[in-house]
Structures are given as C-alpha cells and as structure tokens.
C-alpha positions in Angstrom: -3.1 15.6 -9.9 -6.6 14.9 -11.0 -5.7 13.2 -14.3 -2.7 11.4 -12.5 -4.7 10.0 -10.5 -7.4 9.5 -13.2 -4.6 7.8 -15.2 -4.0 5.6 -12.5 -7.3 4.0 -11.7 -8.2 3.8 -15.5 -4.7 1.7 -15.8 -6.6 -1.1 -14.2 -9.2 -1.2 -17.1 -9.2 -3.6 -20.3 -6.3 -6.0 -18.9 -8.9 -8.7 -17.8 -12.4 -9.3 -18.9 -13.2 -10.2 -15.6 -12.2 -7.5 -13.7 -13.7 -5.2 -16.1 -16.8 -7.1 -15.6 -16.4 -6.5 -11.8 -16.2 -3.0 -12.2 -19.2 -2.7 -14.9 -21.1 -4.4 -12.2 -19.8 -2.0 -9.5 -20.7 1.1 -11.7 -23.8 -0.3 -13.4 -26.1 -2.9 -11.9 -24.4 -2.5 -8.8 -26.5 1.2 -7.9 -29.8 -0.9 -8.2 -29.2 -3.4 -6.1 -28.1 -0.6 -3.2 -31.2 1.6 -3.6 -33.5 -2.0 -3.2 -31.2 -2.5 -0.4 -32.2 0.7 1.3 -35.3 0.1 0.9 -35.3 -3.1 2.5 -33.7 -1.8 5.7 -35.8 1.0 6.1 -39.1 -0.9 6.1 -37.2 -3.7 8.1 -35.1 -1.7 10.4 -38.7 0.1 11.5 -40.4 -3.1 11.9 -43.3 -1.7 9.5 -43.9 -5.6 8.1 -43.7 -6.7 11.7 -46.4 -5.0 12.6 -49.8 -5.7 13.7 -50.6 -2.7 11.6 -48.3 -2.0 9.0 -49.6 0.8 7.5 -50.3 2.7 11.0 -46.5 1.8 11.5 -45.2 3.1 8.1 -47.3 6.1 8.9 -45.4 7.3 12.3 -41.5 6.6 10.3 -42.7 7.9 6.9 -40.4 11.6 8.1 -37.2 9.3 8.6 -38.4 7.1 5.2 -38.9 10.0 3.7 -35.9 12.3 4.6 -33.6 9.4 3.5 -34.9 9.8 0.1 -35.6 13.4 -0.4 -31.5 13.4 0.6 -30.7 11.4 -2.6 -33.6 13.5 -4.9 -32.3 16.5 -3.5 -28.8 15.6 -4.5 -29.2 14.1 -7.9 -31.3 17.2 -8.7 -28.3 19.1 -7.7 -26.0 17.7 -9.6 -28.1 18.2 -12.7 -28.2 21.6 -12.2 -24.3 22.1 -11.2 -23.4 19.4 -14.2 -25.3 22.1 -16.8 -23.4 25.2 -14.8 -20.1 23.9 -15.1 -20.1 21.9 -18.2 -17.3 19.6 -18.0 -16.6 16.7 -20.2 -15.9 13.2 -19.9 -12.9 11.3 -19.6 -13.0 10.2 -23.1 -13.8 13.3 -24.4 -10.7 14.9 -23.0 -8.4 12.2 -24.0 -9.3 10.0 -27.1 -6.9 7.1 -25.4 -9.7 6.7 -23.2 -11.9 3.7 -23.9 -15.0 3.7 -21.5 -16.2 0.3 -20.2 -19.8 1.3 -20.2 -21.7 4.0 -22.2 -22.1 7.3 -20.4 -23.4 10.7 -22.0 -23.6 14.1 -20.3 -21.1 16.2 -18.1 -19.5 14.7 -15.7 -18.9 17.1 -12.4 -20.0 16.5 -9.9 -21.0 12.8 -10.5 -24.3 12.5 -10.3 -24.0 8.6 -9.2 -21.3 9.5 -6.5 -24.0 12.3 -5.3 -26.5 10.7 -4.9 -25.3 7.7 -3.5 -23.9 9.3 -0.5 -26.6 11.2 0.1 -28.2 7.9 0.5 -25.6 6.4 2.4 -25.1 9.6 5.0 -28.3 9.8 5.5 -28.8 5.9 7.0 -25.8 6.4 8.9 -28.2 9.2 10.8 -30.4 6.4 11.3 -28.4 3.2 11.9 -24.4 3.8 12.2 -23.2 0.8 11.3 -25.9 -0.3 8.3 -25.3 3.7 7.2 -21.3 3.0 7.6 -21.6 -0.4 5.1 -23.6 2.1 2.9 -20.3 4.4 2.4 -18.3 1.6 1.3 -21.1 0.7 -1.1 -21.2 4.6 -2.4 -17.1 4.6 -2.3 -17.1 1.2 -4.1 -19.2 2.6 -6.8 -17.6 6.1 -7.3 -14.0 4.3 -7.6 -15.8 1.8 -10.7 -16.9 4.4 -12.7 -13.4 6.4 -12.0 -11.8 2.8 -13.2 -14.5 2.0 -16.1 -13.4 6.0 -17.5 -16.2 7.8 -16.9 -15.0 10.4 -14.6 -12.2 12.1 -13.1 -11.6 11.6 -9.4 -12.4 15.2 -8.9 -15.9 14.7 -10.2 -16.5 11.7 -7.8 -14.9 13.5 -4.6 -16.9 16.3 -5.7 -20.2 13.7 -5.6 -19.1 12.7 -2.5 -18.9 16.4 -0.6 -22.3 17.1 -2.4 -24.3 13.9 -1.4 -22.7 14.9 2.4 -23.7 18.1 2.5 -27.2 17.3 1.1 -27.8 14.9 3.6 -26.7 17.2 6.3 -28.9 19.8 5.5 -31.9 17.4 5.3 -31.4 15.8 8.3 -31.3 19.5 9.9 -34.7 19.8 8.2 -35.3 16.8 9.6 -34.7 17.5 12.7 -36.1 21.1 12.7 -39.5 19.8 11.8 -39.8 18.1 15.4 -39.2 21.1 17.6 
C-alpha cells in the first residue's frame, strides 16, 4: 500500500515544469519561510516588540518561545537517530524509474522534514489554535511535496507526522510540569 500510494503521488511529477516547480518550492524553500514565520508569530503574538520593554517581555514568554523550539530540535534529533536505526532507502534507490525533483541523500524514515515540522506546527497549536491549525496544513503541504518530488514514501512522512506529534506532546507536558 505504501508504494501504491507512493506511485500515486509521484505520478504527478515531471508532466509540467510548473507544477514541479510548485512542489520544489513546497519541499524546498518552502520549510524556511515557515520556520521565519514562526518566529514572527511568537515574538508578535507575545507582544515582545510592543513592549515598553522588550527584553523584560521576551524574558517572562522565553518557556513558551522556547518549548516551541526544543519540540522541533527534539524531533529532528529523533529522527536522526531513528533514520540510522532503521536504515531505509530512498525512493529512487528502491526503484531506478524514480527521478527525484530535488537532491536528497540519507535514509529516509521517518522524514526528518515531516518531523520536525509538525513538531513545530503542534506545538503553536498549544499556543494559538487557529495560527497552530494553519501551521498543520503548512507541515501537511510540505510532507505531500517531498512524497510527490520522490523523496520519500508516504510511510516515512506519516511516520514524521506521529513523531513530530508525539514530541510535541511530551514537551508541552514538560512544559507544563515545569509550572506546578
């Protein structure tokens, strides 16, 4: 089912140049501009450059600052070390049919892109529902690219997903632990 499905998405690859730029964009440049765009909403969304004193302000949100992006360190260092335990290749190393869009090198479960980008993404949605819900799409909209651009299997990016979650989860119990 995995490589059916794999199949499927990937069929949408190298039929137009521009949605393959689309997706390249989705799976490449796309990532940056979502990590700069958490950024922005956590110093916004706490007011910090509002402020009559914005270091004093950064100072008392720095936990909730800093819990949203231990979640996505935690996860991408997670998925190193599962990538090395379970050692499985690439689309394009399984099949040789498989042109990727982009270059990628390494193992590729769990995805260390669809990890960490919903670690990001679940942990603003403990902050802010609806900015951390927009956040989701942005990690789901990124996980399908690189599925599409053949670079991984779904299972690899479902497998990101569940990761990222759980990481998140557990931080934000750490989180919240720390204030009792």
């Amino acid at each position: 089912m995995n490589n059916t499905i794999f199949l499927f998405f990937y069929s949408l690859a190298h039929k137009s140049n521009i949605f393959d730029n689309i997706v390249i964009f989705s799976a490449v440049y796309f990532p940056y501009i979502v990590v700069v765009s958490a950024i922005l909403f956590l110093l916004f969304h706490h007011e910090i450059f509002d402020a009559v004193n914005p270091y004093k302000a950064f100072l008392q949100k720095k936990k909730e600052i800093i819990m949203v992006f231990f979640s996505g360190a935690l996860a991408w260092t997670a998925t190193y070390v599962l990538k090395h335990l379970f050692a499985l290749s690439r689309p394009f190393d399984v099949w040789n049919s498989v042109k990727p869009l982009f270059s990628e090198t390494g193992y590729t479960f769990p995805s260390g892109h669809a990890t960490f980008y919903m670690a990001l993404a679940v942990a603003v949605f403990f902050l802010n529902k609806k900015v951390g819900s927009l956040f989701i799409i942005f990690a789901f909209i990124i996980g399908v690219a690189r599925i599409i651009g053949g670079v991984h299997f779904p299972f690899d990016i479902i497998g990101g997903f569940a990761l990222g979650t759980l990481v998140s989860f557990i931080c934000r119990s750490l989180y919240s632990s720390s204030y009792r």
